[in-house]
C-alpha positions as CSV (number, residue, x, y, z in Angstrom):
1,X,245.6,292.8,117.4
2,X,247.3,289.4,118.2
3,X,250.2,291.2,119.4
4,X,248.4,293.3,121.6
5,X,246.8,290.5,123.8
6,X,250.2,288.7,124.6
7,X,251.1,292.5,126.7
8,X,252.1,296.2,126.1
9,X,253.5,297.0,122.4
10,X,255.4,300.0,121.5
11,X,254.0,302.3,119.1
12,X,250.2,301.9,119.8
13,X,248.0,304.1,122.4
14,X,247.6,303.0,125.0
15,X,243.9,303.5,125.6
16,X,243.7,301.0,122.3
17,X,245.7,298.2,124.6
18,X,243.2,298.7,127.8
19,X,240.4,298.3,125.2
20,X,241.4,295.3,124.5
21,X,242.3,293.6,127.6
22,X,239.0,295.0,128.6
23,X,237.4,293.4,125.6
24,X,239.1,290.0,126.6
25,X,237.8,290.8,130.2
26,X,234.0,290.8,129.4
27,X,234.3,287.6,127.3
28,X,231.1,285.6,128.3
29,X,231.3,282.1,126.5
30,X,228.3,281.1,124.7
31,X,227.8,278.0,126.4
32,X,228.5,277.3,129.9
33,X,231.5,274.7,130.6
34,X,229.1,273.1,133.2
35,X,226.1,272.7,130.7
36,X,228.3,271.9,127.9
37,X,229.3,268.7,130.2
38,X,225.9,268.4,132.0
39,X,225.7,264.4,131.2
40,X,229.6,264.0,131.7
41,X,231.2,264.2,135.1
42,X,233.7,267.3,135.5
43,X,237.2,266.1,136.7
44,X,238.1,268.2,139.7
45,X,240.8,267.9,142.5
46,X,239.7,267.1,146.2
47,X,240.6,270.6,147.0
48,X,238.1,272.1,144.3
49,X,235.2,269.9,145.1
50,X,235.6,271.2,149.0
51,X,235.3,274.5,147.1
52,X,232.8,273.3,145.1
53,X,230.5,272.5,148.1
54,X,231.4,275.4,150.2
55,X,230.1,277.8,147.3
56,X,226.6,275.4,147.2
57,X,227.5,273.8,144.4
58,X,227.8,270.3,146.2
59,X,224.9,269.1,143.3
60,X,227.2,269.2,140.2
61,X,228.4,265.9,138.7
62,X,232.2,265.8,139.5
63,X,234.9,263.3,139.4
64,X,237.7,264.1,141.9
65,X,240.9,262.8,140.5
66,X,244.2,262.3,141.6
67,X,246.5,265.4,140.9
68,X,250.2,264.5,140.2
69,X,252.6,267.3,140.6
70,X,255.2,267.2,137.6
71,X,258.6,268.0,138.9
72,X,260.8,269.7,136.6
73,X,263.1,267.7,134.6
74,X,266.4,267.6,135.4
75,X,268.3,269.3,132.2
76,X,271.7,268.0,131.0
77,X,274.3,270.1,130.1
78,X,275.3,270.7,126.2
79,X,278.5,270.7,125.0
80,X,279.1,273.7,122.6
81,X,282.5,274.0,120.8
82,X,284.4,276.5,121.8
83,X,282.6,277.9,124.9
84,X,285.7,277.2,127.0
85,X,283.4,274.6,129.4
86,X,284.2,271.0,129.5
């Protein structure tokens, strides 16, 4: 079953595979990430808590953090014997 929830694998129906994801779909934690963190503020972007309050939510207890975009590193080349690079 692991291999079925990372996507599609050959040899099983395919009717078993939509079960699943389906299965996943439903999933309904039992406790709620907002009660679970009812005395502790949730972090949240400036963009979410605009969200946040347009949706009516403006009561919860939020923290709005800074969001730092992470470039991608820039990746140095290897040298391989024999590969015909230099």
């Amino acid at each position: 079953m692991k291999r079925i929830q990372k996507g599609p694998v050959r040899g099983i129906s395919f009717k078993l595979q939509e079960e699943e994801r389906e299965r996943k779909d439903q999933y309904v934690p039992d406790v709620s990430a907002l009660a679970a963190n009812a005395d502790a503020p949730l972090e949240v972007d400036n963009e979410t808590k605009d969200l946040l309050k347009s949706l009516g939510f403006d009561d919860l207890n939020v923290n709005v953090v800074n969001v730092s975009a992470n470039a991608p590193r820039e990746r140095k080349t290897r040298f391989v014997p024999g590969s015909g690079r230099a």
